[in-house]
N, C-alpha and C positions, 0 to 999 in steps of 0.2 A: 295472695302475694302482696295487695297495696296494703292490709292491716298493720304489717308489719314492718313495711317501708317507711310509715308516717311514726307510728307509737316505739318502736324497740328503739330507736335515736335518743328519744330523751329518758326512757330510762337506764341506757347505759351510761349515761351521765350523769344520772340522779343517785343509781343506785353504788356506781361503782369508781364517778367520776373521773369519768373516761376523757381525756385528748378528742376535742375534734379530730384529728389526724387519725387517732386509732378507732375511735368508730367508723372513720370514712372508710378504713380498709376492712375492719369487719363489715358492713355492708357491700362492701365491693367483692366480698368473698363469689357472693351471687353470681355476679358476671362472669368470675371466672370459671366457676363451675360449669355453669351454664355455657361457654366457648368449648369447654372440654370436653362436654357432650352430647355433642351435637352431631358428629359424626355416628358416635353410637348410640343415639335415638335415631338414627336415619335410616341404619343397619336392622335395627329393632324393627323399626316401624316395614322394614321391606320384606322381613321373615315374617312377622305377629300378625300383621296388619294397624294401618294408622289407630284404629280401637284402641285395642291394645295398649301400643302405647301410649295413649291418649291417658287411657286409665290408668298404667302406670306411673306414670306423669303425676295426677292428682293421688296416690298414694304415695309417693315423695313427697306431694306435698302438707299430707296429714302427718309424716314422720317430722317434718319440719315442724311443723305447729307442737306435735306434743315434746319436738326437744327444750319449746318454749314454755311448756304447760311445767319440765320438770324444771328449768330453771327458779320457775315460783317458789318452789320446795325449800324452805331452812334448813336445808340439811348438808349444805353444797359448800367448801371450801370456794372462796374466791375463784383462783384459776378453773376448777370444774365448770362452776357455774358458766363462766368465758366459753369455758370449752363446749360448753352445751351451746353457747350461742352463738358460734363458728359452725359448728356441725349443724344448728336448724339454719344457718346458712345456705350451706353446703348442698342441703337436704334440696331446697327452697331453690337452687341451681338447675340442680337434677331436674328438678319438677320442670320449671321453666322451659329447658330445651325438648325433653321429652314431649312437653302437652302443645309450645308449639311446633316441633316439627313434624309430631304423630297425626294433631290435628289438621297442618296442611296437606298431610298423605294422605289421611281420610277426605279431605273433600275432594279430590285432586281422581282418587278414586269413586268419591259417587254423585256427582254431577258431572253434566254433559263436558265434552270438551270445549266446545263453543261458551261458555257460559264457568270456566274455570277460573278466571278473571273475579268474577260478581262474587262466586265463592271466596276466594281465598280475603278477598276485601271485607265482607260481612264477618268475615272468621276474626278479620284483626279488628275489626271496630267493637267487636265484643268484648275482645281482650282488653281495647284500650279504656271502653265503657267500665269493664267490671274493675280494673286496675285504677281507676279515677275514683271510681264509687269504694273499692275499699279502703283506699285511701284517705279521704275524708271520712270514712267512719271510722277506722282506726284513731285518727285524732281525735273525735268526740269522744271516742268510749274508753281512750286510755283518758281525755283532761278529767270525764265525766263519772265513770266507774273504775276502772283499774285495769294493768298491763293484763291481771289473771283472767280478764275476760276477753280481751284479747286474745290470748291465748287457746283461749278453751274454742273462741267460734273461729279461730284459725285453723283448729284440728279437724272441726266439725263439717266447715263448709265443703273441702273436700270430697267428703262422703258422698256429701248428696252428690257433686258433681261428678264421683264413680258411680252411681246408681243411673244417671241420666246419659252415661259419656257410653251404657250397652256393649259391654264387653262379650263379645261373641264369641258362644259356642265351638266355632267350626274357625280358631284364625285361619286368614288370607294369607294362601301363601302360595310362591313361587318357585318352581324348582332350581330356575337360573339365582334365585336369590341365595341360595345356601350354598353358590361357590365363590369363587375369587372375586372382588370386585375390582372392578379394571377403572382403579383410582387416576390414575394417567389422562386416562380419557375423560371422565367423568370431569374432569377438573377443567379441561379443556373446552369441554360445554360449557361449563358453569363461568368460569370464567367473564367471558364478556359480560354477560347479566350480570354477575356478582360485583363486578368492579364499579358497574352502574350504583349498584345498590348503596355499596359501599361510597362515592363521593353523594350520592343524596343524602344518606343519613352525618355525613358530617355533621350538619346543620342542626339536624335534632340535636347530635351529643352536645354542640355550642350553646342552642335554645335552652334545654336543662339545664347545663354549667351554670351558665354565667350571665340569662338574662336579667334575671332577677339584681344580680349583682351589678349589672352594667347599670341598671335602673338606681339603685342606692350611689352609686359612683358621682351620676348625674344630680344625684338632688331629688328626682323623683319620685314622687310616691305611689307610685302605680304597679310597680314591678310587677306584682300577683293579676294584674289586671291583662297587662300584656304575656305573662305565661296562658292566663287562663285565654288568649286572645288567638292564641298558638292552639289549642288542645277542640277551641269552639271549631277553627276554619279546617284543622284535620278532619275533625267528622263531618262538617256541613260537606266536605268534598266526598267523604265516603258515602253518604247518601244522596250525594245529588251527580255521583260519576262510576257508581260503583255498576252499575248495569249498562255501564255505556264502553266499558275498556276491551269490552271482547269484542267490541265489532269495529276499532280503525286497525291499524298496523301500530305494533309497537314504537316502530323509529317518532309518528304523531304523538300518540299519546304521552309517550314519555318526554320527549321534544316538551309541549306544553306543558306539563310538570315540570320538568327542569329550570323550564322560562321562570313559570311561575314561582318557583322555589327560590331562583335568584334573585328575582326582582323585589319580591320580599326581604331578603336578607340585605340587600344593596339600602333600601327603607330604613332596615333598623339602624344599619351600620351610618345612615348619614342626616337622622332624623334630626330636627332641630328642636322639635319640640316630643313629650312622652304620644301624641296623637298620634304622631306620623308613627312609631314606632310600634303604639297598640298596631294598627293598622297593617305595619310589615310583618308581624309576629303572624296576625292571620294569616296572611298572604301565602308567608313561607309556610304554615303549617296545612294550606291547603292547597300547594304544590308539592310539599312531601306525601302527604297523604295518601297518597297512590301510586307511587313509586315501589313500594315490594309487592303488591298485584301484578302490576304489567309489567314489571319486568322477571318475574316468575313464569308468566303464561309461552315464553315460548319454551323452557325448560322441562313446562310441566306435559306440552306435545309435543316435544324431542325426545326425550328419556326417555330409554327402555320401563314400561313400567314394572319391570324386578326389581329397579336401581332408582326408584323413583323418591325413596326416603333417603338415600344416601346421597344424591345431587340437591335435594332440600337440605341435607342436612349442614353437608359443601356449602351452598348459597348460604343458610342462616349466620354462616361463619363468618362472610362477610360486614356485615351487620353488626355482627356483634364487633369486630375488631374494628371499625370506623368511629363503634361508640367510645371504645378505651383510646384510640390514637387522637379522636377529635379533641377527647376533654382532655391528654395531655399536652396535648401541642396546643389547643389552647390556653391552659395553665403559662404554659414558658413563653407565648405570645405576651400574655397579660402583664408577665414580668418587666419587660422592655418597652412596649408599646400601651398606648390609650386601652381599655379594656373593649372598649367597642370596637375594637383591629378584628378579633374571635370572630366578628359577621360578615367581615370583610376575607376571611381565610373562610369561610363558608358558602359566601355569593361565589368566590372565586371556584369551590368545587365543584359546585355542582353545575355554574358554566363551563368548568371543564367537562364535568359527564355530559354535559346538553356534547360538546363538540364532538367528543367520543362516539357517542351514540350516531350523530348526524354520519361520519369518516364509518362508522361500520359499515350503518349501512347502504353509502355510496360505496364501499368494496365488497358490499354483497349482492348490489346490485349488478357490477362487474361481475362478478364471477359468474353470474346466475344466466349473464348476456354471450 
């Protein structure tokens, strides 16, 4: 997924000179796809088992890579060519939703419950590892050899990762899963966690947007210093909290996250100099960092597990649409206001979810009394 995140940008530019605007939306194709199926990876993954779709997932995303492998070909009218590069999109969507909501089925199903937390956190530190690391090699090997090789170890990486992802024999299946899903419901669990999830990653969609930019605004020359400052303090949190979330109470853990995730963005939003801002970038991105774990873990021991893909699939939803609503109500923020206002509309979400979270569950202590 990151090969083609970094390299296919400049050569739709190069080769076809493309509108920033218009590559922004063909790369954004991704996201949408990815929102669209996420319900029916959930579905998938409750009939198949998480495998399954796990595997299916990475062969999406080998169809992706080879609609990039045909684009190379001289043989392509302009618009086809586009058109190939909208579809390995598309493709590259699909993949995404399927492999993470298959994936967190599958752990969800074969680790303890006590210990569901540590899983689903190592699961996304992998993803953010291997999506960082393709990323920068996708910019080496498209500055250094060319998009065709790009290309080619985009189709290929895949495989191995069907070969290792052990697609089983005998899929997991449930007999409740092959009837109605009692969406109503489902939604009504997911719900509170989702909305969590949904004002913590505001911050990420801001962090991406527009740190960088915030930093060029300023005068700055560190921008990459503080994304890369953000990306260090996500995973030093996943490795030094990720075995530690299954054993407080959610309303703790996430409470601390939320703090910490504001009080970082509060940092960047009012830094005076790029130090304090490296600084907040960490802060916040190791108070988001663990945010889709715990607030997963109580959904993942609620949920009938017939329906246990399909209330991930619900939750990842959230997620995703925080990321599109953040970057564009940031965007029309920046029009009117200081560009550093975006961290300021970010500290402020996710002190809303700290209060959220706190108000649940003091009414669920009530109820429970």
């Amino acid at each position: 997924m990151g090969l083609a995140l970094s390299a296919l940008p400049p050569v739709l530019q190069a080769r076809w000179s493309l509108s920033v605007t218009t590559i922004g939306w063909i790369m954004g194709t991704q996201s949408v796809a990815t929102l669209l199926s996420r319900l029916h990876a959930g579905r998938l993954s409750d009939r198949l088992g998480g495998d399954r779709a796990l595997t299916l997932g990475l062969s999406a995303a080998v169809l992706s890579g080879l609609c990039y492998v045909a684009v190379i070909l001289p043989i392509w009218s302009r618009p086809i060519a586009l058109a190939l590069v909208f579809l390995g999109r598309l493709f590259m969507g699909l993949s995404e939703g399927l492999m993470v909501t298959g994936g967190a089925v599958r752990i969800i199903g074969a680790v303890p419950p006590d210990r569901i937390g540590a899983g689903m956190s190592w699961l996304g530190l992998a993803m953010f590892a291997g999506l960082a690391a393709g990323t920068a090699a996708g910019a080496v090997i498209e500055q250094n050899a060319s998009f065709d090789t790009v290309a080619i170890m985009a189709s290929i990486l895949p495989v191995a990762g069907m070969l290792l992802s052990g697609w089983s024999l005998h899929p997991a299946s449930h007999s409740a899963a092959h009837g109605a899903v009692p969406w109503k419901q489902l939604f009504r669990m997911v719900l509170p966690m989702g909305l969590l999830l949904a004002l913590s990653s505001v911050g990420f969609a801001t962090i991406s947007s527009f740190l960088v930019l915030a930093f060029a605004q300023e005068h700055w020359v560190s921008g990459g210093y503080a994304l890369a400052a953000f990306c260090v303090g996500h995973v030093a949190a996943r490795f030094a909290g990720s075995h530690r979330i299954d054993h407080y109470p959610v309303a703790i853990s996430g409470s601390v996250m939320l703090l910490t995730e504001t009080l970082g963005f509060v940092m960047v939003w009012l830094a005076p100099d790029p130090g304090v801002a490296i600084a907040g970038a960490f802060i916040g991105g190791a108070g988001f960092s663990l945010t889709y774990p715990v607030f997963a873990i109580p959904l993942a021991r609620s949920v009938p597990s017939a329906f246990t893909g399909a209330a991930i699939g619900l939750y990842d939803m959230f997620f995703d649409v925080a990321l599109g609503a953040g970057s564009v109500i940031g965007g029309l923020l920046a029009q009117t206001f200081p560009l550093r206002t975006v961290f300021l509309m970010a500290a402020l979400s996710s002190g809303v979810g700290m209060i959220v979270l706190t108000l649940s569950h003091h009414c669920a202590r009530i109820k429970t009394k």
